[in-house]
C-alpha positions as CSV (number, residue, x, y, z in Angstrom):
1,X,59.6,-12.0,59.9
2,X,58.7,-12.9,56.7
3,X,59.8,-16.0,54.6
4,X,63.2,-17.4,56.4
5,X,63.7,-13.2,56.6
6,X,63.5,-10.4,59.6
7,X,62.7,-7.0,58.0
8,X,62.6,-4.0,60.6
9,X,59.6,-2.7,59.3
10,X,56.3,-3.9,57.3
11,X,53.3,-2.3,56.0
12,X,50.1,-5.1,55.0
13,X,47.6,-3.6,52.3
14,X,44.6,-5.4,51.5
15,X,42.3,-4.5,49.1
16,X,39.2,-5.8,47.6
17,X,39.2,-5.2,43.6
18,X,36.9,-7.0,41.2
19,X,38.6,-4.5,38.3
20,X,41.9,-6.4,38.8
21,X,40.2,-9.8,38.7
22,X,38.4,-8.9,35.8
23,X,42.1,-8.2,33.9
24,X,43.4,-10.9,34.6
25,X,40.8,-13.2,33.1
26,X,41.6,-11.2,29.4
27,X,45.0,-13.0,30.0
28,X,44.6,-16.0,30.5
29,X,41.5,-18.2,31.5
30,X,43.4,-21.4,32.4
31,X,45.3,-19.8,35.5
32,X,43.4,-20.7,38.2
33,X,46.4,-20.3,41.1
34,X,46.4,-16.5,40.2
35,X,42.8,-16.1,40.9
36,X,43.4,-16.7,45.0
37,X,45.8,-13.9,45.1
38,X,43.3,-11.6,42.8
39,X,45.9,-8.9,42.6
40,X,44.7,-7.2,45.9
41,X,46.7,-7.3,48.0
42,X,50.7,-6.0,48.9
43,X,53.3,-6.5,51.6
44,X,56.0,-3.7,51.5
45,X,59.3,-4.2,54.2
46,X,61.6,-1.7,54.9
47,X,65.1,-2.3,56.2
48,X,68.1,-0.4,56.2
49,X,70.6,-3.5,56.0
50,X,68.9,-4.3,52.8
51,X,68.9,-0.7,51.8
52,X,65.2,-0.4,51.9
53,X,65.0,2.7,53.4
54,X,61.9,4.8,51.4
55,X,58.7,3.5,50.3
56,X,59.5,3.6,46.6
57,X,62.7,1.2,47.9
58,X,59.7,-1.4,49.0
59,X,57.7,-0.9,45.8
60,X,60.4,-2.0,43.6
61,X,61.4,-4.8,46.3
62,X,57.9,-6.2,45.5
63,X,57.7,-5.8,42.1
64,X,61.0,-7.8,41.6
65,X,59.7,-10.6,43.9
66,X,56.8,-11.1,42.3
67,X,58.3,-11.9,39.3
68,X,60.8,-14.5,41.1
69,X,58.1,-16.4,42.1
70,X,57.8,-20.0,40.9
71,X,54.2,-19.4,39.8
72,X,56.3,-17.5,36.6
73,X,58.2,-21.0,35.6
74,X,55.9,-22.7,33.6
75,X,54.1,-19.6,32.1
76,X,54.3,-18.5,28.1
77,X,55.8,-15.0,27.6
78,X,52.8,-13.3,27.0
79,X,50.8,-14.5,30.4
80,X,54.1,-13.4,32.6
81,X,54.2,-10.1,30.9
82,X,50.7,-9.8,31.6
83,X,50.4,-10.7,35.1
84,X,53.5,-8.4,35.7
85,X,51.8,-5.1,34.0
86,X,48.9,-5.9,36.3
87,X,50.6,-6.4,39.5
88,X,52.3,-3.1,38.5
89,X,49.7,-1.1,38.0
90,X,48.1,-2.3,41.4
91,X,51.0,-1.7,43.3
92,X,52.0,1.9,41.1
93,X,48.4,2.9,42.3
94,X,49.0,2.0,46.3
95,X,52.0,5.2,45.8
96,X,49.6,7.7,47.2
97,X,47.3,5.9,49.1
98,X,50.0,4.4,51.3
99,X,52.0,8.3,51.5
100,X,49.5,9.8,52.5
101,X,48.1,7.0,55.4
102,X,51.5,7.7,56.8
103,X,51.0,11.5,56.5
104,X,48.1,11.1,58.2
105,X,49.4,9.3,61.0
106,X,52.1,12.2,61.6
107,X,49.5,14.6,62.2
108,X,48.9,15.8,65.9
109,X,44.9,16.4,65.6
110,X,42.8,13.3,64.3
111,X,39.5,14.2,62.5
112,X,37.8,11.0,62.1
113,X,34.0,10.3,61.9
114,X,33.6,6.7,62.2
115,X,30.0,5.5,60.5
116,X,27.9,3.0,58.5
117,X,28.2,3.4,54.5
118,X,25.1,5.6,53.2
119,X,23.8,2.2,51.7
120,X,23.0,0.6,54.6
121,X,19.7,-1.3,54.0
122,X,16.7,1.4,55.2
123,X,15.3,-1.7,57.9
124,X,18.9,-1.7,59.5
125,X,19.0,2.0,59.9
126,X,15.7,1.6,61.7
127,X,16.3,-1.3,64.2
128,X,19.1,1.2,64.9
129,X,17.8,4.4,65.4
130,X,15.3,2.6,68.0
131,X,17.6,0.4,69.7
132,X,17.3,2.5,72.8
133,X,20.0,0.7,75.0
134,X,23.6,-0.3,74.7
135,X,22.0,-4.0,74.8
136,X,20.2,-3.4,72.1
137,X,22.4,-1.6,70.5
138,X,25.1,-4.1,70.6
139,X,22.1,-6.7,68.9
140,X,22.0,-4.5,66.1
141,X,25.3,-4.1,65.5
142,X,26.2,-7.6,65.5
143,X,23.4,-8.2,62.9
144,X,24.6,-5.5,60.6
145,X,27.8,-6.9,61.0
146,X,26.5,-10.7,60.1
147,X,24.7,-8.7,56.9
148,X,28.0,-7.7,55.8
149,X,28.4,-4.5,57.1
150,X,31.1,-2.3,59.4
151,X,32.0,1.2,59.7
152,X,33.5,3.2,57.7
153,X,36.6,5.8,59.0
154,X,35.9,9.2,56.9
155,X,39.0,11.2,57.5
156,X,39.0,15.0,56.9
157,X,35.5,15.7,57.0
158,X,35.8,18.5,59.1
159,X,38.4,20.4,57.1
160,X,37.7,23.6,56.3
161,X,38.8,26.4,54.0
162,X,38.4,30.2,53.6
163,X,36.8,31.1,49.8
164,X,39.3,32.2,47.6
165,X,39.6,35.4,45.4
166,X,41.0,36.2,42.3
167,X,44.1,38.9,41.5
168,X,40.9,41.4,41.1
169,X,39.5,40.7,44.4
170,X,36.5,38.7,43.0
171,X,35.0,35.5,44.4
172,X,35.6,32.5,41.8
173,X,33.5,30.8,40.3
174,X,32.7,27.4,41.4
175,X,35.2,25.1,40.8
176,X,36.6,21.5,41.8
177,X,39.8,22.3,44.4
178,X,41.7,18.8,45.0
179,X,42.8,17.5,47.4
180,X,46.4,17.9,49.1
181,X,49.1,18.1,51.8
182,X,49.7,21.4,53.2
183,X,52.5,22.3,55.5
184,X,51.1,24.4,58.1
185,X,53.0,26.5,60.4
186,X,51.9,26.8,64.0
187,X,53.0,27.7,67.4
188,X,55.2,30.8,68.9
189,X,55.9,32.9,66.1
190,X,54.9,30.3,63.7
191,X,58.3,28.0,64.6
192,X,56.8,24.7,64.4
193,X,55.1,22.9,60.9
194,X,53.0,20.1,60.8
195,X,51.7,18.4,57.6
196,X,47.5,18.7,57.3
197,X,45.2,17.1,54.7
198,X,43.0,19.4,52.9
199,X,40.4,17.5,51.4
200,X,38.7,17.9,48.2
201,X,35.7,20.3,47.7
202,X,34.1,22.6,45.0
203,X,34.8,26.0,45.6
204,X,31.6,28.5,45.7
205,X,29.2,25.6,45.6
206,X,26.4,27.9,47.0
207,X,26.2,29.8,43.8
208,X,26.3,26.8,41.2
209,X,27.6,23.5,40.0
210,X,31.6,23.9,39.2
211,X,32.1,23.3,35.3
212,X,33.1,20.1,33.8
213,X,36.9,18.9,33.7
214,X,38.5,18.5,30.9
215,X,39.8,15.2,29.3
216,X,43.4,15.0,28.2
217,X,44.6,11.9,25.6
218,X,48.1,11.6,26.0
219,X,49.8,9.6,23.3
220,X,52.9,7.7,22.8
């Protein structure tokens, strides 16, 4: 239920992003209402009676009522058009994070480690690493916590793949493989398929640094 409206389904992103914050300001200084919202965060619904059926059905469903929204009525041209590319561009770059969180949560098998980031300060790691019982591990916790500080969900981390060869039979040399869905057949005679994230990882790492990427300038 959402604003006078009952939608079957919703899905609630919320992100923290100075780089968002920091475009709108080139707009336009004055706006101080926009700042609260600071372009991070989206609420997509999905409902069949309002033909809102896939997810790019709920992107375009958000992008249309942002700009119905009275905080447009009293802007210049310029401003609206900018707040509009910018809320865009957020949204446009939620596509695959948001696919592939619901990917993920098809998938039979969960490979989750659940741990602090690496820059937790050095005297926190210590407390913990000698907080000996669950009492006084719960004290530390709760004072990383207070410092600002959770745990962080890595997905995929186990994920594994065999070294590839070339048409010659040759190992590769070390390159960057990205990461993507695979459909991965499984079961009695290989009758079932289940979608599994292969992560990104440099191919052949053990026998040098994978060369450098290339950049491509794409013009109108």
């Amino acid at each position: 239920y959402h604003d006078g409206e009952d939608y079957e389904r919703a899905i609630n992103i919320d992100f923290v992003s100075k780089e968002y914050i920091g475009k709108y300001w080139n707009i336009n200084k004055d706006l101080c209402w926009d700042t609260e919202r600071g372009f991070h965060s989206i609420l997509l619904f999905l409902d069949r009676k309002d033909n809102l059926k896939t997810i790019e059905d709920a992107i375009n469903f958000d992008k249309d009522g942002f700009v119905s929204t009275p905080m447009f009525d009293d802007r210049d041209e310029d401003t609206r058009q900018g707040l509009y590319s910018i809320h865009k561009q957020f949204v446009d770059r939620t596509i695959n994070f948001i696919i592939n969180c619901l990917l993920y949560l098809t998938t039979k098998e969960v490979d989750i480690d659940e741990k602090y980031p690496v820059d937790l300060p050095v005297h926190l790691k210590a407390k913990l690493e000698k907080a000996a019982t669950k009492r006084k591990k719960e004290i530390v916790h709760s004072e990383i916590l207070q410092n600002g500080f959770t745990k962080v969900k890595y997905v995929g981390y186990r994920l594994t793949t065999a070294k590839p060869l070339d048409n010659s039979g040759r190992e590769l040399n070390p390159h960057w493989r990205r990461g993507h869905w695979r459909n991965q057949k499984f079961g009695e005679n290989f009758s079932e398929a289940k979608l599994i994230w292969i992560m990104p990882t440099i191919v052949n790492k053990e026998k040098g640094e994978p060369q450098k990427g290339h950049i491509y300038e794409v013009k109108q």
